[in-house]
Backbone and ligand atoms as CSV (ligand in chain L), in Angstrom:
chain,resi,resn,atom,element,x,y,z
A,1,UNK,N,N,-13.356,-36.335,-21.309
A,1,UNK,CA,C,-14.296,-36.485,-20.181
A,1,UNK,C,C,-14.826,-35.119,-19.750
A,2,UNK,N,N,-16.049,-35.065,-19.863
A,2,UNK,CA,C,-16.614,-33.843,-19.409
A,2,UNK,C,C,-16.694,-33.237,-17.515
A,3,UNK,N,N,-16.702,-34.404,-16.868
A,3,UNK,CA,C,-16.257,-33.723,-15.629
A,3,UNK,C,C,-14.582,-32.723,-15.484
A,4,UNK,N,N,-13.731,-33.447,-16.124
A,4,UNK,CA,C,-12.561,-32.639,-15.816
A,4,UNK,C,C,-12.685,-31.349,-16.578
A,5,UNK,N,N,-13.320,-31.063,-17.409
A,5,UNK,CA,C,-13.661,-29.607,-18.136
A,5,UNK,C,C,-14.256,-28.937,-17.541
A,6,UNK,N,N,-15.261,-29.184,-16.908
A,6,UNK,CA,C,-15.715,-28.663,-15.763
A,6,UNK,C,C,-14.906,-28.352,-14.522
A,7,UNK,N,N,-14.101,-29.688,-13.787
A,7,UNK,CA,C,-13.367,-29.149,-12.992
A,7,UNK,C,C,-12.547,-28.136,-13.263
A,8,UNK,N,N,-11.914,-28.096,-14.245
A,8,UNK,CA,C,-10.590,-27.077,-14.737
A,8,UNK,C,C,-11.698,-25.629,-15.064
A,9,UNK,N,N,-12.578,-25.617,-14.779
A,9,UNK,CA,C,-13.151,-24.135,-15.389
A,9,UNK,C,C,-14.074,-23.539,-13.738
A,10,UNK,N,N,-14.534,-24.557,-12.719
A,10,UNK,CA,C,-14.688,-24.449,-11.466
A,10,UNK,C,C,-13.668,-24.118,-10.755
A,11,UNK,N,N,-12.384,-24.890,-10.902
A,11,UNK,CA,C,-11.319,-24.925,-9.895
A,11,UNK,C,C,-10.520,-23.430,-9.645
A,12,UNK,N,N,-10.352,-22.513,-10.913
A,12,UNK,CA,C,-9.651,-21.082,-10.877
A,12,UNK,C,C,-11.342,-20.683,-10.094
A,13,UNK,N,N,-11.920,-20.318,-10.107
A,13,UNK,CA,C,-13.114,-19.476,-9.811
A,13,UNK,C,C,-13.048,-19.618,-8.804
A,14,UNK,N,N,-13.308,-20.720,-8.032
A,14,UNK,CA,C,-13.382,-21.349,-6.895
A,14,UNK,C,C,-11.811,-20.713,-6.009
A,15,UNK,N,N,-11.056,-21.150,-6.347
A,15,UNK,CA,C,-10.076,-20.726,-5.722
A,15,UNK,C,C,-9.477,-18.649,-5.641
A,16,UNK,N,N,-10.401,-18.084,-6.915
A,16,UNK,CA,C,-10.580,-16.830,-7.022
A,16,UNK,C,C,-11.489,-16.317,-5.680
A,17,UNK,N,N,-12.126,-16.924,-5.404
A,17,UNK,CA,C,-13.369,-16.649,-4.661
A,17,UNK,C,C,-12.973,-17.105,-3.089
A,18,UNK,N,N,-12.266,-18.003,-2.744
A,18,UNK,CA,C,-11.541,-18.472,-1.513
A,18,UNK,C,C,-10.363,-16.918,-1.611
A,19,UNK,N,N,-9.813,-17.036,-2.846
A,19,UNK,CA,C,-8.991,-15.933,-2.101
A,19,UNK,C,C,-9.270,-14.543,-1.055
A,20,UNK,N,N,-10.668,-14.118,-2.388
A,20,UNK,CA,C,-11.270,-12.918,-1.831
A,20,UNK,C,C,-12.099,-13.169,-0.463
A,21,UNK,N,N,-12.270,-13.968,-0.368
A,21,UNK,CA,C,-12.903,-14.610,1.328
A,21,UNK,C,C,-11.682,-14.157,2.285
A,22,UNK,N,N,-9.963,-14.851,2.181
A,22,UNK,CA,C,-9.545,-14.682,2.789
A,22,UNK,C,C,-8.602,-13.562,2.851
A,23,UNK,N,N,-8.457,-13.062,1.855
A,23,UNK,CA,C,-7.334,-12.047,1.957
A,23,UNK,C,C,-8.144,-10.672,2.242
A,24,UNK,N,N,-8.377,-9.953,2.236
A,24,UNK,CA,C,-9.395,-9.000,2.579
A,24,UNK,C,C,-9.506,-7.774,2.920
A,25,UNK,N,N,-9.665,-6.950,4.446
A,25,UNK,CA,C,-10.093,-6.144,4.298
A,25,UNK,C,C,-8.553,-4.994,3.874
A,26,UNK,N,N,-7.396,-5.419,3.641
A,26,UNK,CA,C,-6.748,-5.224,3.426
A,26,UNK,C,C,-7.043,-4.506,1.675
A,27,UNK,N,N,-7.457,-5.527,0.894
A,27,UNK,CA,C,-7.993,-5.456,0.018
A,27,UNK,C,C,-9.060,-4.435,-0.519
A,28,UNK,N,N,-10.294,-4.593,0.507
A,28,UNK,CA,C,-11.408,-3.898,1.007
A,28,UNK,C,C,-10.968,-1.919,0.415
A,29,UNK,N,N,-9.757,-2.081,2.015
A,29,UNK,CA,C,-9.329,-0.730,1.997
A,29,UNK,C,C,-8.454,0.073,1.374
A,30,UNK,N,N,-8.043,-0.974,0.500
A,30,UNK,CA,C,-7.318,0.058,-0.816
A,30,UNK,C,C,-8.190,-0.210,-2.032
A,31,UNK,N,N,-9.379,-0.539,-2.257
A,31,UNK,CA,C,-10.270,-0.179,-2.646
A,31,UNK,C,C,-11.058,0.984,-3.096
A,32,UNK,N,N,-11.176,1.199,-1.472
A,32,UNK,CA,C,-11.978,2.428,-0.792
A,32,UNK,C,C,-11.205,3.547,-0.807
A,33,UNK,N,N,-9.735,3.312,-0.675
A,33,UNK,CA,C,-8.770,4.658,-0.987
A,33,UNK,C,C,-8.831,5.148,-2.371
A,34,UNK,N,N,-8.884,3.778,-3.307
A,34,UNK,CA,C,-8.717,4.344,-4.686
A,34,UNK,C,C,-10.063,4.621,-5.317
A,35,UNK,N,N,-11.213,4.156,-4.755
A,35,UNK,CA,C,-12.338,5.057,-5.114
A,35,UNK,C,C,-12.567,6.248,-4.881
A,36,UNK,N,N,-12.440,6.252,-3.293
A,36,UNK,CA,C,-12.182,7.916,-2.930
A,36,UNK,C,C,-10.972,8.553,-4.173
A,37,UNK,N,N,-9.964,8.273,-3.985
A,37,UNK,CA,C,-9.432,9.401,-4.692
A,37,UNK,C,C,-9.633,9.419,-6.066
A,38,UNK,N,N,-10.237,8.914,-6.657
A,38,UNK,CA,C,-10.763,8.512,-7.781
A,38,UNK,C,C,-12.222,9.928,-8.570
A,39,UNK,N,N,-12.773,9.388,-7.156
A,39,UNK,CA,C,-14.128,10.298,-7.343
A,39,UNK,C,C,-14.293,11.012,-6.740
A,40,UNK,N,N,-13.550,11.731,-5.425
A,40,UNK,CA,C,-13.173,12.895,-4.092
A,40,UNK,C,C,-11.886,13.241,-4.603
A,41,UNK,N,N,-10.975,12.958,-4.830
A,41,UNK,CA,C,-9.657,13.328,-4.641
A,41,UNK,C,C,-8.820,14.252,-4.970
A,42,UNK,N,N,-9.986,14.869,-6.725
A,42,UNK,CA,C,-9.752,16.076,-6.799
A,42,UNK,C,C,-10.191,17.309,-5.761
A,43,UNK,N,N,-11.026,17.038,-5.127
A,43,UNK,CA,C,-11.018,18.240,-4.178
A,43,UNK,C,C,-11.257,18.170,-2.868
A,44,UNK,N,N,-10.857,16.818,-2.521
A,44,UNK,CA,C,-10.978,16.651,-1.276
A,44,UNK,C,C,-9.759,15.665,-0.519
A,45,UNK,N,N,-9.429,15.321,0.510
A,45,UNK,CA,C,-7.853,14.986,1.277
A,45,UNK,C,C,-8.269,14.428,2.598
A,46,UNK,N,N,-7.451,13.660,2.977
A,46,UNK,CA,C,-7.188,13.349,4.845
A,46,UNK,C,C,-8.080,14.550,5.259
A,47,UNK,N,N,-7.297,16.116,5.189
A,47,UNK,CA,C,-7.877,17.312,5.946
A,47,UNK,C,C,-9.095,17.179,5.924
A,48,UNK,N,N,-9.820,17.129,4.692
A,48,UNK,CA,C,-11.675,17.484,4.834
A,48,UNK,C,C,-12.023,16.277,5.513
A,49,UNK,N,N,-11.598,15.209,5.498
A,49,UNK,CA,C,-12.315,13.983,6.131
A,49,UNK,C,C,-12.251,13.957,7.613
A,50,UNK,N,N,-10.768,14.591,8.161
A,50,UNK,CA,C,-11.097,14.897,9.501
A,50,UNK,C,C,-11.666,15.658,10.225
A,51,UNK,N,N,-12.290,16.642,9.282
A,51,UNK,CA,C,-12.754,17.804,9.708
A,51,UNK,C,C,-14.287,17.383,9.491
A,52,UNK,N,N,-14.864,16.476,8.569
A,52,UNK,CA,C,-16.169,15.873,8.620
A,52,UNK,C,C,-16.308,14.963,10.134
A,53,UNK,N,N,-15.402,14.046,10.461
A,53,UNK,CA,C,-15.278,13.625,11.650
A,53,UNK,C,C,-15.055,14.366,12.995
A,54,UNK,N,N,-14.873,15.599,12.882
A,54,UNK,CA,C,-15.043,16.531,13.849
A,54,UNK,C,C,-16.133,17.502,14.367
A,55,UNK,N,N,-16.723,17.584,12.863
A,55,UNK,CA,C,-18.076,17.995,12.358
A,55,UNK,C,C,-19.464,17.152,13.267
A,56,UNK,N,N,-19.616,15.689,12.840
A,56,UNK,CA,C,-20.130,14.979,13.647
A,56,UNK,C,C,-19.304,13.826,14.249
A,57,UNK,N,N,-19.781,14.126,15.736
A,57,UNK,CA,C,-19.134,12.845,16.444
A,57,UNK,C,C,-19.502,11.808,16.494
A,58,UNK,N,N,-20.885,11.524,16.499
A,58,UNK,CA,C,-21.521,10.371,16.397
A,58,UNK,C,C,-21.712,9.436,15.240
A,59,UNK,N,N,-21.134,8.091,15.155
A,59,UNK,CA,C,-20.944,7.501,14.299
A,59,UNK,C,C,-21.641,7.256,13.831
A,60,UNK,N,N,-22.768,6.853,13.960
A,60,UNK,CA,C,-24.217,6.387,12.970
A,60,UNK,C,C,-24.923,7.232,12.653
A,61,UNK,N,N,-24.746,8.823,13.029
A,61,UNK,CA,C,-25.342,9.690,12.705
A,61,UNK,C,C,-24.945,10.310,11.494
A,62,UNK,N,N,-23.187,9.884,11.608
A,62,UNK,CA,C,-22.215,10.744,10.597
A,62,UNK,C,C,-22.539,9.279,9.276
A,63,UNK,N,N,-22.407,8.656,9.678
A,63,UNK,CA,C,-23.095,7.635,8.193
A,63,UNK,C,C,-23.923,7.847,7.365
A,64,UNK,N,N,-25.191,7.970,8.330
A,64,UNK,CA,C,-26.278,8.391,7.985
A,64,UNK,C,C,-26.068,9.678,7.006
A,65,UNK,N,N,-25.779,10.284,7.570
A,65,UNK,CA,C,-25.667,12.292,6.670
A,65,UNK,C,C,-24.349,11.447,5.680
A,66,UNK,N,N,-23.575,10.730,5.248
A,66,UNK,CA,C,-22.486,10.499,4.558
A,66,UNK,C,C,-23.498,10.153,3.611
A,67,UNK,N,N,-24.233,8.959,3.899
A,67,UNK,CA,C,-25.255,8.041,2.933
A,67,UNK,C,C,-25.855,9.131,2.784
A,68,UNK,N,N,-26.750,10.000,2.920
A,68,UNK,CA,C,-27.812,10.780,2.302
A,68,UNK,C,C,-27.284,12.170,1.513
A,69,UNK,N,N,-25.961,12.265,1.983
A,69,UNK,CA,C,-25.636,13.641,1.563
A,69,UNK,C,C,-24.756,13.117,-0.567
A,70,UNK,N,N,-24.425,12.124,-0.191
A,70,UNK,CA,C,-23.867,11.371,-1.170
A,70,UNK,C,C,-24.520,11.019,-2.372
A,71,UNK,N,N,-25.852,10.889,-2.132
A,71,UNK,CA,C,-26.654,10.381,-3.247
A,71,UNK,C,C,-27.038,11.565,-3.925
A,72,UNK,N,N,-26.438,13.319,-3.632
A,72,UNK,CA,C,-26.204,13.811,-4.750
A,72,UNK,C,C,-25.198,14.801,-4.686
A,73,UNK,N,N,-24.520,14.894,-4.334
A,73,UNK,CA,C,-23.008,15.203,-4.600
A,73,UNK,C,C,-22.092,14.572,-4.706
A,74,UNK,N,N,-21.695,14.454,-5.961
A,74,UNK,CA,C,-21.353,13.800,-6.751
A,74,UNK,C,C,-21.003,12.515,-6.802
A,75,UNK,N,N,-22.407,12.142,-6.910
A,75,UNK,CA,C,-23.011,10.328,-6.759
A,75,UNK,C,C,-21.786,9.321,-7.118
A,76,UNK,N,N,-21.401,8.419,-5.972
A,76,UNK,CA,C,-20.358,7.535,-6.670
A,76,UNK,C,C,-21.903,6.155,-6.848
A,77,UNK,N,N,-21.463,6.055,-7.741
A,77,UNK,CA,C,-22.542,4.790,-8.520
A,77,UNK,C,C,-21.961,3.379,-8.332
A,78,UNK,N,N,-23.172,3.047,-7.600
A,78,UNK,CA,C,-23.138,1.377,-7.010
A,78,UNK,C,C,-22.270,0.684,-6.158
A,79,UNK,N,N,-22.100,0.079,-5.963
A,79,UNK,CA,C,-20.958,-0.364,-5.039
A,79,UNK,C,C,-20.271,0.514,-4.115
A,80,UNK,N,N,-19.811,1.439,-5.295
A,80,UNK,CA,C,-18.682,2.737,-5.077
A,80,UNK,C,C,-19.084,3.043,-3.856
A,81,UNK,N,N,-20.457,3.636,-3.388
A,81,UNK,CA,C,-21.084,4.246,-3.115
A,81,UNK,C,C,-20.970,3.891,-0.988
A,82,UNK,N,N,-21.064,2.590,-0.517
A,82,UNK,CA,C,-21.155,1.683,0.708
A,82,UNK,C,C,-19.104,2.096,0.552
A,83,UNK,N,N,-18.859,2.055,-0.425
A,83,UNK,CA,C,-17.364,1.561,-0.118
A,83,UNK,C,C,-16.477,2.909,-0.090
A,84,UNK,N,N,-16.772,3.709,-0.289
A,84,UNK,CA,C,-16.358,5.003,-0.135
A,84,UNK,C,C,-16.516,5.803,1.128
A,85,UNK,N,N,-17.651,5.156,1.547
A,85,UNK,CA,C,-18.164,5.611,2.631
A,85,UNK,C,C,-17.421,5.146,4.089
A,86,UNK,N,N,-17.328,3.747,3.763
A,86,UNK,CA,C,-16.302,2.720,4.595
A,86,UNK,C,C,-15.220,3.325,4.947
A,87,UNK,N,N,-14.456,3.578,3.661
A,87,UNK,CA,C,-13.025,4.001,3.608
A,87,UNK,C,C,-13.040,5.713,4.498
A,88,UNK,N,N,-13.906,6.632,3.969
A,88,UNK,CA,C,-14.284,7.658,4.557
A,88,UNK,C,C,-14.018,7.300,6.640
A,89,UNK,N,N,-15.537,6.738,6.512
A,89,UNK,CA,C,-15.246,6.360,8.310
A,89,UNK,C,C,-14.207,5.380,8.799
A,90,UNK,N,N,-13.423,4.865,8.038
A,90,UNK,CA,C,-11.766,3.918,8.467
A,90,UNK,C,C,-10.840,4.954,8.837
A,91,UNK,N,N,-11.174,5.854,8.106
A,91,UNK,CA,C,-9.999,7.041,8.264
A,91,UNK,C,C,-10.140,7.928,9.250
A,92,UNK,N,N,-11.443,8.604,10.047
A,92,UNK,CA,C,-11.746,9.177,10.559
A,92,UNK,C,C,-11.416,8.390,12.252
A,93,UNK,N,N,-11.629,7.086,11.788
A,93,UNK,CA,C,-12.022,6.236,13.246
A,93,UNK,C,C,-10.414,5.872,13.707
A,94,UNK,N,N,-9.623,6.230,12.330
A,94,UNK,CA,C,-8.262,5.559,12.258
A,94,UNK,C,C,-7.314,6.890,13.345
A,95,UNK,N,N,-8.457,7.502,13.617
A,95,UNK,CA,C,-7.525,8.961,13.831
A,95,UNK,C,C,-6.561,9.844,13.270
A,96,UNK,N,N,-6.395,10.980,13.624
A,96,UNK,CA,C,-5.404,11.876,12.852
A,96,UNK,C,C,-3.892,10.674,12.458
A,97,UNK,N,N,-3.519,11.426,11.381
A,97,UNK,CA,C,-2.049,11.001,10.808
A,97,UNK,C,C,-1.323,11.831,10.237
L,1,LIG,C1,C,-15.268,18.957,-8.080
L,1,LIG,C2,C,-14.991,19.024,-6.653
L,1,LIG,C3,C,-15.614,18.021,-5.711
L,1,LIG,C4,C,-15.707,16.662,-5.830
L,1,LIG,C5,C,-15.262,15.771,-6.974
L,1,LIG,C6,C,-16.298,16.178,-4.594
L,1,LIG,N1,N,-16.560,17.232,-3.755
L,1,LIG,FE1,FE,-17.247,17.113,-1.857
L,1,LIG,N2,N,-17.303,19.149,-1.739
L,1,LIG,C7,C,-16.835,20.014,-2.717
L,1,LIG,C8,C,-17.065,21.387,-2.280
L,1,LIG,C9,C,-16.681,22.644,-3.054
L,1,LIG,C10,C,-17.680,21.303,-1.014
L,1,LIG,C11,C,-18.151,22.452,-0.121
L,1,LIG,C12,C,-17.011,23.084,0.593
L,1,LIG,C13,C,-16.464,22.156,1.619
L,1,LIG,O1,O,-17.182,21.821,2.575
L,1,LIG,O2,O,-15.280,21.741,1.480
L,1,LIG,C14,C,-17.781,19.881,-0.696
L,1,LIG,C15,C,-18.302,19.401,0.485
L,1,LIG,C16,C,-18.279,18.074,0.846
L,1,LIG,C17,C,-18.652,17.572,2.148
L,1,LIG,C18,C,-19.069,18.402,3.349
L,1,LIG,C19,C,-20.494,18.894,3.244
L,1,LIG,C20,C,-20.903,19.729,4.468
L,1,LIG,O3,O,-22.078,20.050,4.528
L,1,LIG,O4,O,-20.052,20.020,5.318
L,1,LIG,C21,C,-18.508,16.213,2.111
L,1,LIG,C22,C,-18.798,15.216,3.233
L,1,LIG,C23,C,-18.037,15.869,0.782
L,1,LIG,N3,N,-17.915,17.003,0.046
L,1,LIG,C24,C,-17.762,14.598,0.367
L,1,LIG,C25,C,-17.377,14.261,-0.922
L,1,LIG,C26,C,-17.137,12.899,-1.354
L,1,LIG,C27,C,-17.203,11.665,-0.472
L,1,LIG,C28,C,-16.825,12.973,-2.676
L,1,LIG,C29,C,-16.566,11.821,-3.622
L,1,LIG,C30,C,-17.656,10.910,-3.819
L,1,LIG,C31,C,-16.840,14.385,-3.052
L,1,LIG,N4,N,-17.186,15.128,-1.960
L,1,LIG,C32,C,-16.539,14.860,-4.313
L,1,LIG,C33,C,-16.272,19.663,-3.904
L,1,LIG,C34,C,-16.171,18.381,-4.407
C-alpha cells in the first residue's frame, strides 16, 4: 500500500521537525558557540566579546556595526553569519562570567 510508504518516510521528518520546533534555543546556542569558535576562536574569546559590548552600548547599534563589519572580516557564510552574531550578543547581554 502506497499510503503507508509514504507515512513511514513523512512520519521521521515530521517528527525531526517537531523536535527542532521544540527543543531549541538551547540548541540555537550551542550552535552559535560552535560557529563562533569555529570561525573566531582562533583569535578571539569571552574577553574580546566583552570588550565589543563595552565598546558599544547600544544594542541595535552594536548589531548593526556586528552585521556590517562581518561581511568582510572574515565572512562567516550563510546562515553562519545571523547566528554568530546571536551567539556574539547572548554573551554580551548574558553579562560578564
Ligand atoms: C585570524 C584571526 C582572526 C579571526 C579568525 C577573526 N578575527 Fe576578528 N579580529 C582579528 C584582529 C587581529 C582584530 C583587530 C584587533 C582587535 O580588535 O582585537 C579583530 C577585530 C575584530 C573585532 C573588533 C573590530 C573593531 O573595530 O574594534 C570584531 C568585532 C571581530 N574581530 C569579530 C570577529 C568575528 C565575529 C570573527 C569570526 C567570524 C572574527 N573576528 C574572526 C583577528 C581575527
Amino acid at each position: 500500500m502506497k499510503i503507508f510508504r509514504i507515512t513511514a518516510t513523512v512520519l521521521p521528518v515530521g517528527a525531526i521537525i517537531v523536535f527542532h520546533l521544540l527543543a531549541p534555543s538551547e540548541a540555537a546556542a550551542n550552535e552559535g558557540e560552535a560557529a563562533f569558535k569555529a570561525r573566531c576562536g582562533s583569535c578571539h574569546g569571552a574577553r574580546d566579546i566583552r570588550s565589543w559590548g563595552r565598546q558599544r552600548a547600544d544594542a541595535a547599534a552594536r548589531q548593526a556595526w556586528f552585521d556590517q563589519f562581518l561581511r568582510r572580516h572574515y565572512p562567516p557564510p550563510g546562515a553562519e553569519h545571523a547566528v554568530i552574531i546571536d551567539y556574539i550578543e547572548s554573551t554580551i547581554t548574558a553579562g560578564p562570567r
